[in-house]
C-alpha positions as MATLAB code, in Angstrom:
seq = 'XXXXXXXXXXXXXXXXXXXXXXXXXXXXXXXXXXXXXXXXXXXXXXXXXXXXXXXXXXXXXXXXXXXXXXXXXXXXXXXXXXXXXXXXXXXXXXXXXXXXXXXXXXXXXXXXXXXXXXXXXXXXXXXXXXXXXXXXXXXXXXXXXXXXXXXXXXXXXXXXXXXXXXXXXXXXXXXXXXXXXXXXXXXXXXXXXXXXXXXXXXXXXXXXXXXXXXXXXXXXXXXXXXXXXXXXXXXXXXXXXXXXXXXXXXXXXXXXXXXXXXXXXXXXXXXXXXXXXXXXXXXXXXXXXXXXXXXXXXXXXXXXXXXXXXXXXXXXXXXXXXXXXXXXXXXXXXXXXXXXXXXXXXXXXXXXXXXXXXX';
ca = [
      70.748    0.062   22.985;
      69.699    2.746   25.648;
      66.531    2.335   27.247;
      63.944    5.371   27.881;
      60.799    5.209   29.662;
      58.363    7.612   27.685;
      55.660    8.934   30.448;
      52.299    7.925   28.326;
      49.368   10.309   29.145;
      46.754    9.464   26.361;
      47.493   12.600   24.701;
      48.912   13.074   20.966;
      52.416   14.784   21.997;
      53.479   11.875   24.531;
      52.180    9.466   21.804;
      54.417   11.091   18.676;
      57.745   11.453   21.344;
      57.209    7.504   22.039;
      56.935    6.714   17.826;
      60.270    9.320   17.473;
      62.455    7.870   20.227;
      61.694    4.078   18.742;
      62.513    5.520   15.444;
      65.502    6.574   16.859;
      66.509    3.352   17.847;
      65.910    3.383   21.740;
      64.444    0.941   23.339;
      61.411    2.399   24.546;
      58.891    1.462   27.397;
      55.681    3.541   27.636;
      54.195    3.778   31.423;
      51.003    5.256   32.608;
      50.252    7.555   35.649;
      47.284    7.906   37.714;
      47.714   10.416   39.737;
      44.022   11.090   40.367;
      41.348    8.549   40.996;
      37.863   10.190   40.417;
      34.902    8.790   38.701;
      32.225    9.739   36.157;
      28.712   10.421   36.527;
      28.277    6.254   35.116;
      30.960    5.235   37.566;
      33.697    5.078   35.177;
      37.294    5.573   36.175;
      38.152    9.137   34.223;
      41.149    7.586   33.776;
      40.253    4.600   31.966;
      39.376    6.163   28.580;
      43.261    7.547   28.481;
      44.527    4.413   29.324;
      42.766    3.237   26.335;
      44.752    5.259   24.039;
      47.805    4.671   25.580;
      46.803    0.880   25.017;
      46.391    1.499   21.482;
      49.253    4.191   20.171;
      51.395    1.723   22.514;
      50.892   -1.172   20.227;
      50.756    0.095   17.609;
      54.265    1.910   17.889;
      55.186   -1.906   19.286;
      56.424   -1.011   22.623;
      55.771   -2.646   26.166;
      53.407   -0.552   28.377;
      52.944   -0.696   32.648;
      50.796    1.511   34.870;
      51.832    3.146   37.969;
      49.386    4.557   40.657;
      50.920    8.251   42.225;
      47.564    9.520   43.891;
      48.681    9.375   47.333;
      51.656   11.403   45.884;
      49.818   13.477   44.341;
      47.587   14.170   47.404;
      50.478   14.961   49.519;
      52.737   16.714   47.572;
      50.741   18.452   44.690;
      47.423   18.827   46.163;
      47.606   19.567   49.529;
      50.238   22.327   48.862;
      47.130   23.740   46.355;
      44.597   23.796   48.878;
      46.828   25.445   51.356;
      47.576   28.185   49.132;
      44.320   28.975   48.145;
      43.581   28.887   51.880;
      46.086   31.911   52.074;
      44.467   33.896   49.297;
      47.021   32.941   47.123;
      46.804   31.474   43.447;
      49.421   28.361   43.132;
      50.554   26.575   39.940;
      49.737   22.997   40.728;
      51.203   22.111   37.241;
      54.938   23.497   37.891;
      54.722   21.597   41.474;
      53.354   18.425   39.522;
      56.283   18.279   37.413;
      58.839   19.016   40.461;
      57.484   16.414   42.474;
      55.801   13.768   40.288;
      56.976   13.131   37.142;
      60.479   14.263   37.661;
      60.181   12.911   41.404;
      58.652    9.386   41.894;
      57.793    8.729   38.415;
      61.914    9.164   37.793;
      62.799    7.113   40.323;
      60.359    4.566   39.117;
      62.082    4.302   35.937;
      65.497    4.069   37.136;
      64.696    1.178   38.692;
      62.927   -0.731   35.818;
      66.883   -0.336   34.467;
      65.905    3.014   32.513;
      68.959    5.256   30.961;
      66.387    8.192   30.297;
      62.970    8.996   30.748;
      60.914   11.318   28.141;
      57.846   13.381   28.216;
      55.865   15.163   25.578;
      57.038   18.666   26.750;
      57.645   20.987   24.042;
      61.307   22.574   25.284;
      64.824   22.106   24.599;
      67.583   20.317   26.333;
      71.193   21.429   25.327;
      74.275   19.765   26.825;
      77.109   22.066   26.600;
      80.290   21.698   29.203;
      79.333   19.278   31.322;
      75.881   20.988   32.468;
      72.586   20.551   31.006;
      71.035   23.597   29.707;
      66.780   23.867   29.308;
      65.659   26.039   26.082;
      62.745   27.353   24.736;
      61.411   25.016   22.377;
      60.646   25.576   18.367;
      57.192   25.934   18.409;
      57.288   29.174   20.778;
      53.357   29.118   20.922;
      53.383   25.466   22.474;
      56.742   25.861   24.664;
      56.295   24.527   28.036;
      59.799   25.508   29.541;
      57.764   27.908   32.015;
      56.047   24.633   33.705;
      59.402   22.913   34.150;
      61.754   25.587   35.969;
      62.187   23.681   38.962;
      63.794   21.215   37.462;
      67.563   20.901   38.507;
      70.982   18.984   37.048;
      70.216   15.547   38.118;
      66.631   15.554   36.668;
      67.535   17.007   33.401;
      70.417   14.806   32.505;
      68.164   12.053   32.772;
      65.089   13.259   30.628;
      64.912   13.729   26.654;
      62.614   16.038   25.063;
      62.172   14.536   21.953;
      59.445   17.427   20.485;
      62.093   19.973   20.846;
      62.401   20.555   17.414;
      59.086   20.322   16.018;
      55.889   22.391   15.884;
      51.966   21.029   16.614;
      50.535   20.738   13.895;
      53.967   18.595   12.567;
      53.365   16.418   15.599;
      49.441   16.000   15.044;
      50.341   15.168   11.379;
      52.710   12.692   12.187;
      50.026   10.806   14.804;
      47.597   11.308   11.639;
      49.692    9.590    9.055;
      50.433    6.583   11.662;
      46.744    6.103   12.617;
      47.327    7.139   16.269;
      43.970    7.030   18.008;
      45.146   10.628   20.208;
      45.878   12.008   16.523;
      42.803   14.653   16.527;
      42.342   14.414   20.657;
      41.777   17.716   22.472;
      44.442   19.187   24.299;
      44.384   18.898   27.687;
      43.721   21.639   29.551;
      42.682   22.903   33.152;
      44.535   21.561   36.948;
      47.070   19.303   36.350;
      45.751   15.695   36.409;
      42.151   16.527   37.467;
      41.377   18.925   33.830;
      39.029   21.250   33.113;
      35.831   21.480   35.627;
      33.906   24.548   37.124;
      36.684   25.495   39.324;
      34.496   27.610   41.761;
      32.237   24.190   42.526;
      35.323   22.014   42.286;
      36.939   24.024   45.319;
      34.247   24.032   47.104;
      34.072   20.479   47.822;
      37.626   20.935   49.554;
      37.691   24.742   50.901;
      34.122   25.637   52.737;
      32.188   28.779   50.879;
      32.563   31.759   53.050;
      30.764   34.702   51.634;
      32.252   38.078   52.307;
      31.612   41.701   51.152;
      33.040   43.297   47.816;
      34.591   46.965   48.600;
      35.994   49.671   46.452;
      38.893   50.991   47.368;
      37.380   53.954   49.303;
      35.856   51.288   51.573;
      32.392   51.407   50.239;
      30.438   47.863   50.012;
      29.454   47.159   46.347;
      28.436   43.610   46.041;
      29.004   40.134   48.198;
      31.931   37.300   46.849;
      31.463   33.681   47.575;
      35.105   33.075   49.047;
      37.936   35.110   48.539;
      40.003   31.915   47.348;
      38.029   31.934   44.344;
      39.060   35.218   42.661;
      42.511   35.874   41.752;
      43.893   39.679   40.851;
      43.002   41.266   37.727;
      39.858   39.213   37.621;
      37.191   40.568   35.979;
      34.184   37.562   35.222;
      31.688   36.264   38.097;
      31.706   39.370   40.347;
      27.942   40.025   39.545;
      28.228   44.036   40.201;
      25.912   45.614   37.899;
      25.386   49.149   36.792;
      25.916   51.420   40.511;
      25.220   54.829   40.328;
      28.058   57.386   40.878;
      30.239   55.261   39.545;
      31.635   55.103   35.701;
      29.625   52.576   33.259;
      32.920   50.346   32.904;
      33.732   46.680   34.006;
      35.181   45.778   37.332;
      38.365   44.073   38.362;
      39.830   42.602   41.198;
      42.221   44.352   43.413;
      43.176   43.077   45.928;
      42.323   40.516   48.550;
      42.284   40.594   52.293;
      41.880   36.536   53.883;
      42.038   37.821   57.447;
      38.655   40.026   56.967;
      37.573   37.906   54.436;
      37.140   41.000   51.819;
      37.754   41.384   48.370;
      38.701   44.473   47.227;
      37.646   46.302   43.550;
      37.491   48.821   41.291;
      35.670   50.149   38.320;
      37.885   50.225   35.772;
      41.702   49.237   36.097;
      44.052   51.366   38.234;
      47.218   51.620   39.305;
      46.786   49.200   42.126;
      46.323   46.106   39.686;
      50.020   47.261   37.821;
      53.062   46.673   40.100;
      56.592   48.265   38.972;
      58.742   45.426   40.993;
      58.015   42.092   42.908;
      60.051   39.843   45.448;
      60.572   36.192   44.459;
      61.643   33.940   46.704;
      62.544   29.602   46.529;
      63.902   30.321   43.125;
      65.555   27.432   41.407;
      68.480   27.989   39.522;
      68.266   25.368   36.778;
      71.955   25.442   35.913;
      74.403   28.422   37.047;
      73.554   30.430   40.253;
      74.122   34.144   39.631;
      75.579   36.177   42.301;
      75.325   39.590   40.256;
      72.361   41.689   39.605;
      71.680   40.984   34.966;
      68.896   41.590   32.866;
      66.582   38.894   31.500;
      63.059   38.113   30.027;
      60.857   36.969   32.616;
      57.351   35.528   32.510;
      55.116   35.986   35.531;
      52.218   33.803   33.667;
      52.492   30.740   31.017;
      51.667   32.226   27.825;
      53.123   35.936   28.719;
      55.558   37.055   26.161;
      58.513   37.885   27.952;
      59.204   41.041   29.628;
      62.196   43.105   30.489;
      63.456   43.384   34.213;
      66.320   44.117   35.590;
      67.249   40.831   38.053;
      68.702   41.836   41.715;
      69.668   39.152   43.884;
      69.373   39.290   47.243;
      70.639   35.666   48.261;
      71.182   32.203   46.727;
      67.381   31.850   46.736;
      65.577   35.233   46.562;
      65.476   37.457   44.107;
      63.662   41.435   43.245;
      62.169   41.735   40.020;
      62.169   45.533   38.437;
      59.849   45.660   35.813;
      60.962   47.718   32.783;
      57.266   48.630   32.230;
      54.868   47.765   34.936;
      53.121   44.625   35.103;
      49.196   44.043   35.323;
      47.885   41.710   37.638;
      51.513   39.957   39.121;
      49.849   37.354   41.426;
      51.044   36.110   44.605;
      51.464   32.445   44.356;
      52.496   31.977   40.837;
      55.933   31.340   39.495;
      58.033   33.867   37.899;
      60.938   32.551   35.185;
      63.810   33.851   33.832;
      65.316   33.728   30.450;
      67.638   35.140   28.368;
      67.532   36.590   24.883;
      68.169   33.122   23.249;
      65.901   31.721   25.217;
      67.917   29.622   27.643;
      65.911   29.193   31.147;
      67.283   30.479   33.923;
      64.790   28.701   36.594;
      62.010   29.951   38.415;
      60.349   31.010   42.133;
      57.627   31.665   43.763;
      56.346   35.470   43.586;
      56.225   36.213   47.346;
      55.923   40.140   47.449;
      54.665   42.504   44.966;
      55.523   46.402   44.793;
      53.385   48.968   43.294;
];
């Protein structure tokens, strides 16, 4: 009997792949990771209350459960690499780093060692072993698939992690946690930074990254309001700019342009424009999750979770760095965040780090 160490969060989906791989006949251990130690307003570990669940769906399922403590891991390699980009202007993914360096890093290594064969998470995407490699795939439920937050994964990682929701939707996987009494059954999704959820983001960073208030300008130059930081705002935005009605300009909403760190300015405009679409950007670290191409293809890429794919032609410049050409233009590419590749049956290609954009 194979063992597999199920990564527990508290959450339905992590709960119904631990009850599928013991149905399966695995022998499966459920562990617990606290990557960040924060309390509540009463002093309460915000942990604890998911480590309750786990508790429960754990025996009921009738599998052994551990903790493991990653925060200084998480501080160093997840966090800190946050802070710095927002530092930069830039808007990171903390949740595609997470993966790469937490639960695929130490959390993996953690498992080998308690004599795992596998681990599993509750990731809704596909793994397909075909000639020796391990390929990642879209999952069924396209609206849930998650394959965008795991493109740095690479061989070695992937042939030792099952996705056991690959083939089944939400609302299968909430009914299943329903019919077994699971206590995560009906609990929210989670949602917000990875590990450390939803908050007020703008207070949140400012207990890390010191407020530095700056002026607003159109893109003629001309001051039109004051921003509290340019880390705060990301390209495209359009919320918590506080600009109200300015005369000689149209009656329509603003958006974020562009951002300059060095003179601490953030640059709008009323309505969009041309300078929020780009036609082509540069991506650079990219991760080739199973082949390497040397030859320019075309492929599906997403430049945002959630984004349906879009065509672009794919031009490689070396191993690592890539130049995205946009079919149609793209609003609102960000510095920062990860663009990945798939193709039409949607196999992932990988992902990297959007470095350059061209308008």
């Amino acid at each position: 009997m194979k063992t597999v160490v199920v990564g527990l969060s508290g959450g339905v989906d992590s709960s119904v792949a631990a009850y599928l791989l013991k149905k399966q006949g695995y022998n499966v251990i459920g562990l617990f990771m606290v990557n960040w130690e924060e309390t509540d307003e009463n002093g309460n570990c915000t942990a604890e209350t998911d480590f309750e669940d786990v508790k429960r769906v754990a025996n009921k399922i009738g599998i052994p459960y551990y903790t493991v403590n990653y925060a200084k891991e998480y501080q160093e390699r997840v966090f800190s690499y946050f802070l710095e980009e927002y530092k930069k202007g830039y808007t990171p993914n903390p949740d595609v780093m997470c993966n790469k360096e937490i639960k695929f890093g130490p959390f993996l290594e953690h498992a080998m060692k308690l004599g795992a064969d596998y681990i599993a998470t509750g990731h809704y995407c596909k793994r397909v072993d075909k000639d020796g490699k391990v390929y990642l795939y879209k999952s069924f439920d396209k609206n849930k698939d998650q394959t965008y937050f795991l493109n740095q994964l690479n061989q070695d990682q992937l042939n030792k992690t099952l996705f056991p929701l690959a083939d089944i939707d939400k609302p299968e996987v909430r009914r299943i946690a329903k019919e077994l009494g699971f206590s995560t059954a009906e609990k929210k999704d989670s949602t917000g930074i990875c590990f450390i959820g939803e908050r007020n983001f703008r207070n949140f960073l400012k207990g890390f990254i010191p407020a530095n208030k700056g002026k607003i300008k159109d893109l003629q130059g001309n001051v039109v309001g004051e921003h509290d930081g340019v880390m705060y705002y990301t390209i495209g935005q359009r919320r918590g700019l506080n600009i109200g009605g300015k005369n000689g300009y149209d009656n329509d909403r603003w958006f974020v342009v562009d951002k300059d760190v060095k003179t601490n300015t953030l640059y709008v405009n009323c309505g969009e424009c041309d300078e929020m679409f780009s036609s082509a950007c540069i991506v650079t670290e990219f991760n080739w999750i199973t082949d390497v191409m040397n030859e320019n293809f075309s492929a599906g890429v997403k430049l945002r979770y959630r984004q349906p794919d879009q065509e672009c032609e794919v031009e490689i410049i070396d191993k690592n760095t890539i130049k995205l050409v946009f079919k149609e233009r793209q609003r609102a590419v960000t510095i920062g965040q990860f663009a990945v590749l798939y193709d039409q049956d949607g196999k992932c290609y990988g992902g990297g780090r959007i470095d350059q954009l061209i308008r």
